[in-house]
VEXVOBA-628796 format. One record per atom (N, C-alpha, C): residue number from 1; residue in three letters; atom name; x, y, z. Coordinates in steps of 0.02 Angstrom, whole numbers, plus 50000, padded with zeros to 5 digits. Each point is the difference from the previous one (the first is absolute). Layout:
% VEXVOBA-628796
R  n  res  atom  xx  yy  zz
R  NUM  ala  CA  X  Y  Z
...
This chain:
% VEXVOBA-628796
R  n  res  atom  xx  yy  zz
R  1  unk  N  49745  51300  49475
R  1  unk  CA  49993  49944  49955
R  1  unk  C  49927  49980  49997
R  2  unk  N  49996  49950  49957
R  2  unk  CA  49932  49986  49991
R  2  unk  C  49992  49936  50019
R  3  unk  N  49954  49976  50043
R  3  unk  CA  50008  49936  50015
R  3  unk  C  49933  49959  49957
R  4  unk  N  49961  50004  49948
R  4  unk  CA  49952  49972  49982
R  4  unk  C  49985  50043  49941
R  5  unk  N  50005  49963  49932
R  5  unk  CA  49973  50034  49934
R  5  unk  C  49929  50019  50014
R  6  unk  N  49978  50071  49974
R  6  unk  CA  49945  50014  50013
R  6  unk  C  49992  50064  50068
R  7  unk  N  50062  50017  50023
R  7  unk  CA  49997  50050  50029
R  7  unk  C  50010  50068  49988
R  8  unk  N  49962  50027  50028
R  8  unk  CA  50010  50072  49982
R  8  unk  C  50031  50043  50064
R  9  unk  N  50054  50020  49979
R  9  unk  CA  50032  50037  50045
R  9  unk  C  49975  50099  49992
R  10  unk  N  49994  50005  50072
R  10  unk  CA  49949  50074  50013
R  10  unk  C  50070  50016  50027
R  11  unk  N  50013  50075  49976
R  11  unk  CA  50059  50028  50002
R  11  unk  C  50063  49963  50016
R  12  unk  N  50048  50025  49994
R  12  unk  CA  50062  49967  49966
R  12  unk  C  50033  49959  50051
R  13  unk  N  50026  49937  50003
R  13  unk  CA  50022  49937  50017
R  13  unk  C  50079  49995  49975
R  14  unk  N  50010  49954  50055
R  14  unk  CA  50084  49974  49997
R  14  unk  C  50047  50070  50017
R  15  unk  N  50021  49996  49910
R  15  unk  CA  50047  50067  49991
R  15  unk  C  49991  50069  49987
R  16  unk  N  49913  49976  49977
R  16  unk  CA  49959  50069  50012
R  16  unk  C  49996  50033  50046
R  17  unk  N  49980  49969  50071
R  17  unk  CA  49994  50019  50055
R  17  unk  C  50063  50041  50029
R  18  unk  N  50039  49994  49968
R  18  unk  CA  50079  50028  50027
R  18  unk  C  49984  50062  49968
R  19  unk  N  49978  49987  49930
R  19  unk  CA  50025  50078  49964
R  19  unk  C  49963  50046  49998
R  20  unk  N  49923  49986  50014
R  20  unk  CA  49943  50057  50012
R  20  unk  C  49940  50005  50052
R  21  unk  N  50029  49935  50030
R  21  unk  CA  49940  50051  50054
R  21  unk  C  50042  50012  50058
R  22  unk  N  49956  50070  50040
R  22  unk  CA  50010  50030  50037
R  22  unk  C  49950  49985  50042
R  23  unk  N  50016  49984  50048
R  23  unk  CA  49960  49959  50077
R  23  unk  C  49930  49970  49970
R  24  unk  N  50010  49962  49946
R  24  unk  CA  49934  49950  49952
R  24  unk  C  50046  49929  50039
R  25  unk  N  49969  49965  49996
R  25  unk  CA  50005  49917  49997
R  25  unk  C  49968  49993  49936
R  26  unk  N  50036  49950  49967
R  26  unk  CA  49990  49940  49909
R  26  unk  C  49926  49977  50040
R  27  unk  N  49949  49978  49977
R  27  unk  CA  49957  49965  50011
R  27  unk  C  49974  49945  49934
R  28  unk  N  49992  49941  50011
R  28  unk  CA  49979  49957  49934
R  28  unk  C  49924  49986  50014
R  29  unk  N  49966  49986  49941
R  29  unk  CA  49920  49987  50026
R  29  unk  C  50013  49939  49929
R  30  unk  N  49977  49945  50005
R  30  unk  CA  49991  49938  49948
R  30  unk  C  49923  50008  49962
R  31  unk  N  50013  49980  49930
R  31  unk  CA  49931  50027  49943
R  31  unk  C  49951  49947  50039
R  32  unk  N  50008  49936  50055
R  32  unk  CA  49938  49985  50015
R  32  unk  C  49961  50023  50062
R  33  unk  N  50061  50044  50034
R  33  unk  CA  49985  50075  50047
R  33  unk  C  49931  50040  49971
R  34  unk  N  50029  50019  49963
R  34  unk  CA  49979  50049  49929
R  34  unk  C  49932  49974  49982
R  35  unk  N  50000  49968  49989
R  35  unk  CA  49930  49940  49949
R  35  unk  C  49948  50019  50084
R  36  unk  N  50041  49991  50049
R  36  unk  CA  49931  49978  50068
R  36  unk  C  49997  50065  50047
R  37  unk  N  50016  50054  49922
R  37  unk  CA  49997  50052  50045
R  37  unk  C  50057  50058  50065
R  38  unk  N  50067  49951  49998
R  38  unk  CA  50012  50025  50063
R  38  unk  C  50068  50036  49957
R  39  unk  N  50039  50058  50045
R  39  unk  CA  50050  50022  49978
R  39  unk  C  49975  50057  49937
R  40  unk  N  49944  50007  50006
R  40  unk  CA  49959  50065  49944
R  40  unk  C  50024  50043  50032
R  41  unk  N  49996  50020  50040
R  41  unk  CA  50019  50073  50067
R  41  unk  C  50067  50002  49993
R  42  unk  N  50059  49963  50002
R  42  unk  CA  50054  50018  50006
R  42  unk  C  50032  50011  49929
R  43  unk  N  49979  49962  49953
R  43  unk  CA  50022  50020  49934
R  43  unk  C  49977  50073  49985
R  44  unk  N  49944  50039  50019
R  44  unk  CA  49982  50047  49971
R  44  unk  C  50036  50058  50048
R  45  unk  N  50032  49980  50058
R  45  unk  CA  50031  50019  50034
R  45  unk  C  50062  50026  49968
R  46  unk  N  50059  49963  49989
R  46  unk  CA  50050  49970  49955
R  46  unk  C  50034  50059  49960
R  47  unk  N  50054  50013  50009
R  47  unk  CA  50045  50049  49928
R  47  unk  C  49997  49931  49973
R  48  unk  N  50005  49953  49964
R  48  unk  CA  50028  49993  49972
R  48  unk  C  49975  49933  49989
R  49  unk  N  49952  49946  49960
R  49  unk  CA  49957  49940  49978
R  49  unk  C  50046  49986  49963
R  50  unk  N  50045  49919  50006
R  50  unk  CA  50053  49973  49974
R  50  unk  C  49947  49924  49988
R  51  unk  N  50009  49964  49926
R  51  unk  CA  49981  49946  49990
R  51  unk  C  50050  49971  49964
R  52  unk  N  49996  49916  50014
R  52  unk  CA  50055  49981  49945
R  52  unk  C  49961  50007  49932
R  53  unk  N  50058  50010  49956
R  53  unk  CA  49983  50004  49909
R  53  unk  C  49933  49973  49991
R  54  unk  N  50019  49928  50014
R  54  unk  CA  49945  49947  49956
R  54  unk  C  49928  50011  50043
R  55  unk  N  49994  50035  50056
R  55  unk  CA  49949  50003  50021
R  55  unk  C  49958  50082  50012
R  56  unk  N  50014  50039  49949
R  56  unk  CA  50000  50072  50003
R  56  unk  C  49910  49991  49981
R  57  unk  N  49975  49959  49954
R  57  unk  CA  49946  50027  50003
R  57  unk  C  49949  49968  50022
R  58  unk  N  50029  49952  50051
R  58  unk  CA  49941  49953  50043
R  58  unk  C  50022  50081  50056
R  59  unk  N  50031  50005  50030
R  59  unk  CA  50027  50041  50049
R  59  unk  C  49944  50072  49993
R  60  unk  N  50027  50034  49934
R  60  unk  CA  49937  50059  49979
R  60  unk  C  49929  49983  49997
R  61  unk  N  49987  49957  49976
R  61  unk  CA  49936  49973  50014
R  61  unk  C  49971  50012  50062
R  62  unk  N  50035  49957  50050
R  62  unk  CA  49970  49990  50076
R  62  unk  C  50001  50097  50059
R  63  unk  N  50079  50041  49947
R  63  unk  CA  49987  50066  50022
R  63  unk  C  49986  50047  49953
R  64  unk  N  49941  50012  49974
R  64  unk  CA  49994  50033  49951
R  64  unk  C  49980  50106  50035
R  65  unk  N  50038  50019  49944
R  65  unk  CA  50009  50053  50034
R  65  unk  C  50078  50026  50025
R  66  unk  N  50022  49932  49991
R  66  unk  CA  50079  50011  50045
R  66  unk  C  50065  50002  49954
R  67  unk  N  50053  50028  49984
R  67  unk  CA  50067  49986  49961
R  67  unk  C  50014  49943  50041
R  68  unk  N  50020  49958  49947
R  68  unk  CA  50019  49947  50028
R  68  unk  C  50074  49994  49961
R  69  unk  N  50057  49984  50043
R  69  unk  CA  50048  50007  49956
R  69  unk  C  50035  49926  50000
R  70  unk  N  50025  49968  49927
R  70  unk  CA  50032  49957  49983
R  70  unk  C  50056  49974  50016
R  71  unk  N  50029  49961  50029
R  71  unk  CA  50076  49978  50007
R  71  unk  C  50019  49949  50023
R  72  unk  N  50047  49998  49984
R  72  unk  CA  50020  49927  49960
R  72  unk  C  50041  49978  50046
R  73  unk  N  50017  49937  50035
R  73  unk  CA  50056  49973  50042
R  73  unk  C  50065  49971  49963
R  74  unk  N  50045  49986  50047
R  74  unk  CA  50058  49962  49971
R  74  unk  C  50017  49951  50075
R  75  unk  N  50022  49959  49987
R  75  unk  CA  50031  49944  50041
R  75  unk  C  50067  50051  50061
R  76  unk  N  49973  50012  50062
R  76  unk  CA  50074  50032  50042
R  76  unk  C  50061  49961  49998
R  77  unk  N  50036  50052  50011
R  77  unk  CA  50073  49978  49982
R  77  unk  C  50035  49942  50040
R  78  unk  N  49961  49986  50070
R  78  unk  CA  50038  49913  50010
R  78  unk  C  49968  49964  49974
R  79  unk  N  49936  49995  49969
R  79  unk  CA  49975  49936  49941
R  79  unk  C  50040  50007  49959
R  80  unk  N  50019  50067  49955
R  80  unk  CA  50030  49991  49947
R  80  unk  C  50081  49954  50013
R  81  unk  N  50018  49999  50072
R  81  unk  CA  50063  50025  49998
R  81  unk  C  49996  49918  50017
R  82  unk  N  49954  49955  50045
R  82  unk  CA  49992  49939  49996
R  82  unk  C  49992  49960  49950
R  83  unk  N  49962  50016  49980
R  83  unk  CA  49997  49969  49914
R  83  unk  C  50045  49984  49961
R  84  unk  N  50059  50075  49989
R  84  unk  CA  50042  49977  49981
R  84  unk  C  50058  49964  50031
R  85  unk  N  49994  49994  50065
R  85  unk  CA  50073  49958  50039
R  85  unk  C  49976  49929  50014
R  86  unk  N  49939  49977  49945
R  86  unk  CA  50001  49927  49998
R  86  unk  C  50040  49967  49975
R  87  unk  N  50014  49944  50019
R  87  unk  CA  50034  49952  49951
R  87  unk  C  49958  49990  49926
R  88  unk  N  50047  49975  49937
R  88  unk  CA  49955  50007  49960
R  88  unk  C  50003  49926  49998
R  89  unk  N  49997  49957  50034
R  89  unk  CA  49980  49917  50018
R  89  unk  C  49937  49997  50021
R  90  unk  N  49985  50069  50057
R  90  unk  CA  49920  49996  50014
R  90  unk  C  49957  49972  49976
R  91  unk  N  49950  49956  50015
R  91  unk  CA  49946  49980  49978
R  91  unk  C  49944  50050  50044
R  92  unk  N  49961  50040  49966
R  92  unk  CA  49971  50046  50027
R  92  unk  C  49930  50002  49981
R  93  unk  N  49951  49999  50044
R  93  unk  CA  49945  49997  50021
R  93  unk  C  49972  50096  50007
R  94  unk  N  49946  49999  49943
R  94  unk  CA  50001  50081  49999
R  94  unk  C  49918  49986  50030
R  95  unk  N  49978  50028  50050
R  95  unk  CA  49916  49983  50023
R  95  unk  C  49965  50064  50018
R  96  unk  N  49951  50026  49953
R  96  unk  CA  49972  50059  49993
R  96  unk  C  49930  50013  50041
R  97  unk  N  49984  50027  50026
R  97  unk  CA  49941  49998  50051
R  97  unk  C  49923  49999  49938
R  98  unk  N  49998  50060  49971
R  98  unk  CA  49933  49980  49951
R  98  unk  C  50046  49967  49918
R  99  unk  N  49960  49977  49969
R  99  unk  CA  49996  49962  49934
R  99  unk  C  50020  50038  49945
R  100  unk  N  49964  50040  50007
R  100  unk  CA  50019  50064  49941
R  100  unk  C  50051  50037  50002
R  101  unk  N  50044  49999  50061
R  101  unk  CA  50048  50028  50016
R  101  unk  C  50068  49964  49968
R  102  unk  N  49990  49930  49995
R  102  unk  CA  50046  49966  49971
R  102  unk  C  50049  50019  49955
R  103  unk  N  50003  49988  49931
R  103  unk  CA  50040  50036  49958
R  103  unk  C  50035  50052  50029
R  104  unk  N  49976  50057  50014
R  104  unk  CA  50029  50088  50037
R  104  unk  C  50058  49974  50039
R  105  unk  N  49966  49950  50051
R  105  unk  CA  50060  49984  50065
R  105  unk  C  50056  49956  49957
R  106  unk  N  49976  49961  49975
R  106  unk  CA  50054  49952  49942
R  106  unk  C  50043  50048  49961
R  107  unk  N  49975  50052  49979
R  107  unk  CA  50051  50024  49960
R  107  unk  C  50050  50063  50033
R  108  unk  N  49968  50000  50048
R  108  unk  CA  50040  50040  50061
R  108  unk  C  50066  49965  50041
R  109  unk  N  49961  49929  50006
R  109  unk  CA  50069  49965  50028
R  109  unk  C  50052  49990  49941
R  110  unk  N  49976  49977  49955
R  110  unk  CA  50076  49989  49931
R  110  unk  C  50020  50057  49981
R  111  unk  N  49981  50047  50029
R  111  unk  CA  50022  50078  49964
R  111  unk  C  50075  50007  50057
R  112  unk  N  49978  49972  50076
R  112  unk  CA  50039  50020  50048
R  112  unk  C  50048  49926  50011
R  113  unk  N  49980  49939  49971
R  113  unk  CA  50052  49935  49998
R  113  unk  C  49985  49970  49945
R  114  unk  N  50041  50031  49943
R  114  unk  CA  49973  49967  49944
R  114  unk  C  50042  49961  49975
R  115  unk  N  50063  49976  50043
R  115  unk  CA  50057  49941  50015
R  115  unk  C  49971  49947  50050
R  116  unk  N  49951  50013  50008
R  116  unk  CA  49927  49939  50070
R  116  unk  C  49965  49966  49931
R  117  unk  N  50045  49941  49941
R  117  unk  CA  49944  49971  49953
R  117  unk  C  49950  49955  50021
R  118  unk  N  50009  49959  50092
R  118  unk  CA  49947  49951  50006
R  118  unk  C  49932  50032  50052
R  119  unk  N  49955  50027  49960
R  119  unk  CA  49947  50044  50025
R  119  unk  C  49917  49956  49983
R  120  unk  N  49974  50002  50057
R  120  unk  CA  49940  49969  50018
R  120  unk  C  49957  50048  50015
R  121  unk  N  49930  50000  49965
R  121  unk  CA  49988  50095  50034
R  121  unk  C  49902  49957  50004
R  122  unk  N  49970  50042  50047
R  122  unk  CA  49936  49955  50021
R  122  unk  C  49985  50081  50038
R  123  unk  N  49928  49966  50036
R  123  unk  CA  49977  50047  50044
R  123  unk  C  49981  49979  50067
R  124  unk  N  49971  50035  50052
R  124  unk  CA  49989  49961  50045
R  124  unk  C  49945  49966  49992
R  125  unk  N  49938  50006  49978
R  125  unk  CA  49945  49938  49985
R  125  unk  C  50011  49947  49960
R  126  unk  N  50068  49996  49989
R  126  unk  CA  49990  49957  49921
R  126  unk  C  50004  49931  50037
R  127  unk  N  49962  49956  49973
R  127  unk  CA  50015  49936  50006
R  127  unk  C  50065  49962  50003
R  128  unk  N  50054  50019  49964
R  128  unk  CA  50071  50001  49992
R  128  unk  C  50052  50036  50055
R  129  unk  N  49979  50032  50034
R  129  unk  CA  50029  50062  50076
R  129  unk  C  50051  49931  50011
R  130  unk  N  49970  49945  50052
R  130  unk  CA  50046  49964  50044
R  130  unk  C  50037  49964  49939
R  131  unk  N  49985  49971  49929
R  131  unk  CA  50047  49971  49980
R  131  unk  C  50053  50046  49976
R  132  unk  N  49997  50070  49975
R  132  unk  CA  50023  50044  49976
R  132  unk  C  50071  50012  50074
R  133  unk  N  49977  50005  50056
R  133  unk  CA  50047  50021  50060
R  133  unk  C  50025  49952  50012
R  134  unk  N  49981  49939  49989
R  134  unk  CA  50059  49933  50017
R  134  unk  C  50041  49995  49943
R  135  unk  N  50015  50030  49933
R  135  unk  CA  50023  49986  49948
R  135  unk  C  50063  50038  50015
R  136  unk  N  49978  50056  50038
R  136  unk  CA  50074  50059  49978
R  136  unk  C  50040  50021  50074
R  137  unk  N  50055  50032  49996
R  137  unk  CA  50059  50007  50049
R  137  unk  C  49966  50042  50034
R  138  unk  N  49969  50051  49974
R  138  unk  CA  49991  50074  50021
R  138  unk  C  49934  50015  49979
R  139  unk  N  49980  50050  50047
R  139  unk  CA  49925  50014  49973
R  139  unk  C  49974  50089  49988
R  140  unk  N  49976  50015  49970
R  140  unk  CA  50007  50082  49978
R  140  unk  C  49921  50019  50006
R  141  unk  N  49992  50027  50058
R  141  unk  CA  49917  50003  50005
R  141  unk  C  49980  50096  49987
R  142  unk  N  49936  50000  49977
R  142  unk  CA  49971  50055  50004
R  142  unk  C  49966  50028  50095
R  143  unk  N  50011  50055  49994
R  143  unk  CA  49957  50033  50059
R  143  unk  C  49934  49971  50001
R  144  unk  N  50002  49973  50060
R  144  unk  CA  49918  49971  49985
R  144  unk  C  49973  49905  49989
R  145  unk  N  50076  49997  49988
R  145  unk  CA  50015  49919  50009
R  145  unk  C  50042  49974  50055
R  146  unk  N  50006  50027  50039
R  146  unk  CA  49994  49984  50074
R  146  unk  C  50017  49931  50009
R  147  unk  N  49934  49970  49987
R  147  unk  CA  49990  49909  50024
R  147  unk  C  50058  49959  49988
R  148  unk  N  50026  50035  49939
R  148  unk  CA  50052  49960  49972
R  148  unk  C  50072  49963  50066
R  149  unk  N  49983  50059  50027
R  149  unk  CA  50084  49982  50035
R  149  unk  C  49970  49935  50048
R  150  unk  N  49926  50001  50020
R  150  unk  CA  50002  49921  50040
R  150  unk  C  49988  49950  49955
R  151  unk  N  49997  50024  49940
R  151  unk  CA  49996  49922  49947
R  151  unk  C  50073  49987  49973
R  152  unk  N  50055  50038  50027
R  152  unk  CA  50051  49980  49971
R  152  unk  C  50031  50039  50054
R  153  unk  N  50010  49993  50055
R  153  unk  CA  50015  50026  50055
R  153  unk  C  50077  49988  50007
R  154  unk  N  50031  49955  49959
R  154  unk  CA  50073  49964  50005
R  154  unk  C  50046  50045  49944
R  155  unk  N  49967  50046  49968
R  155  unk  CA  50025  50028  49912
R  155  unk  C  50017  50062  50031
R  156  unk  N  50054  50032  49962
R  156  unk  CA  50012  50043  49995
R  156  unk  C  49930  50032  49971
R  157  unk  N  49994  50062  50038
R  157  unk  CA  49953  50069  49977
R  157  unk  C  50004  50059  49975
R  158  unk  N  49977  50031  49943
R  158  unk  CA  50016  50081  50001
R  158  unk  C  49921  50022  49967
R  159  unk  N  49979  50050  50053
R  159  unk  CA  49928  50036  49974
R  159  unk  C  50027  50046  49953
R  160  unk  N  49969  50036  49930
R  160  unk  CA  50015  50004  49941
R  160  unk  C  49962  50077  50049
R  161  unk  N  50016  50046  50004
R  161  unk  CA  49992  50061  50035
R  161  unk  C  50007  50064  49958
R  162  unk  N  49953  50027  49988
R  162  unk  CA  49994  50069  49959
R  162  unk  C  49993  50079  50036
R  163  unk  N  50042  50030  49954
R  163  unk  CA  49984  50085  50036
R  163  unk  C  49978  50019  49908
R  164  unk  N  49955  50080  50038
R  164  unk  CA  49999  50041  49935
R  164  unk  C  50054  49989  49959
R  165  unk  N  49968  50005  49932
R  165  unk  CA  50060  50018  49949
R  165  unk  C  50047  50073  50025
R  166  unk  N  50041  50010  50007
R  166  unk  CA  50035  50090  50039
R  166  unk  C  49979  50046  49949
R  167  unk  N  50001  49976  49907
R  167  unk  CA  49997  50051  49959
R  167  unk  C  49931  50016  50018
R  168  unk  N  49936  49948  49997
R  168  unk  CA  49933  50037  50014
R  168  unk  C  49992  50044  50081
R  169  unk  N  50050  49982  50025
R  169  unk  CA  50000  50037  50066
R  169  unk  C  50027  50084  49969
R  170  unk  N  50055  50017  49963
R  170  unk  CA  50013  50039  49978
R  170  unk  C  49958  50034  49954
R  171  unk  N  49981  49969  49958
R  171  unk  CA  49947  50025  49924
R  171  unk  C  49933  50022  50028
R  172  unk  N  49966  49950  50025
R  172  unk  CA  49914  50007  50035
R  172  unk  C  49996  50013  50063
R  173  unk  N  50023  49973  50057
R  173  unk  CA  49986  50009  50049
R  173  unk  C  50023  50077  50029
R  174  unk  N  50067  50008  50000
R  174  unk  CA  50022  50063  50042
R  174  unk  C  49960  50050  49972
R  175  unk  N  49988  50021  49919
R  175  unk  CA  49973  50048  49980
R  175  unk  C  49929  50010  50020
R  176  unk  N  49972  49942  50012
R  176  unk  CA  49918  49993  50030
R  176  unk  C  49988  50027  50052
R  177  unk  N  50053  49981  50070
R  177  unk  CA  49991  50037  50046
R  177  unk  C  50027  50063  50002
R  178  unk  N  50058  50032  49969
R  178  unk  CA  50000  50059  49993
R  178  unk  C  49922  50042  49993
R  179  unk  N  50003  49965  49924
R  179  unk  CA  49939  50073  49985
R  179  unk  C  49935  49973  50056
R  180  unk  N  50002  49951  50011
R  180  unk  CA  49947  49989  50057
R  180  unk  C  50004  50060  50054
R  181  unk  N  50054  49991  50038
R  181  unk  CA  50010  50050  50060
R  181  unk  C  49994  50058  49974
R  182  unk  N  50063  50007  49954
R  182  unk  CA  49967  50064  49978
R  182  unk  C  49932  50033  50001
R  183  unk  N  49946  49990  49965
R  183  unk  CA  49951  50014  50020
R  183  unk  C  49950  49997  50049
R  184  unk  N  50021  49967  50065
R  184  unk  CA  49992  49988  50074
R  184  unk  C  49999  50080  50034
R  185  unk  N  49952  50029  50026
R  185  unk  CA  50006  50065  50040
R  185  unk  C  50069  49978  50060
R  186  unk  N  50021  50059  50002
R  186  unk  CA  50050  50011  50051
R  186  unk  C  49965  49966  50068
């Protein structure tokens, strides 16, 4: 999983890690890793340079020279599966770690409780955080919003938790490291 937008995962993670490597460990290096230099060596190391979508060409930028491959997350199956076994009385508190992320995570939760109509959605800097968590039953945080559970330490919790999309695990990734190894000397 990814615990912080902006990471770049160096060979394959979560469910990746199950399906192609052979005595590799997943390693993640973060683009402000990247920016100060560090984690250059192991990416170039790497079958296999995984970035999320929206950040493919800050990512190429910082490794130029490198395939960097695209893919996309989805919400794992006990978020999905929480989401939907809310009440739809919930008053729900959606709190996104960066700003820009907003909308994406918003439309991720009504996609997965879209019977949840009383929705409050903020971030963690916002000026609005503590009135936003005293308003609602339940609180639906991003990876990375952490703090939340001691500002509302009494609420029900669920971290909003992502794996690879499986199809880009299927489509981009497996084929990458194939022909990767493949051309690896014996």
């Amino acid at each position: 999983t990814v615990t912080q937008p902006g990471t770049v995962t160096i060979a394959p993670a979560t469910s990746v890690s199950q399906t192609v490597t052979v005595g590799k460990r997943p390693q993640t290096v973060t683009l402000s890793e990247l920016r100060q230099g560090q984690g250059l060596t192991l990416a170039r190391q790497a079958d296999v340079v995984l970035a999320l979508a929206h950040r493919l060409a800050e990512t190429q930028a910082l490794l130029p020279g490198l395939d960097v491959l695209p893919v996309g997350f989805i919400p794992s199956q006990p978020t999905r599966a929480a989401l939907a076994a809310l009440s739809p009385l919930t008053t729900l508190a959606v709190v996104a770690t960066f700003e820009e992320f907003l909308p994406t995570f918003l439309s991720g939760v009504k996609r997965f409780a879209p019977h949840v109509q009383a929705l409050r959605a903020t971030h963690i800097q916002a000026e609005n955080l503590q009135a936003t968590l005293d308003h609602c039953d339940v609180v639906v945080y991003a990876t990375g919003s952490e703090v939340v559970r001691s500002l509302a330490a009494h609420k029900p919790m669920l971290e909003y938790r992502h794996i690879i999309d499986p199809h880009d695990i299927e489509r981009l990734v497996l084929p990458a490291v194939q022909a990767r190894r493949k051309d690896e000397p014996l």
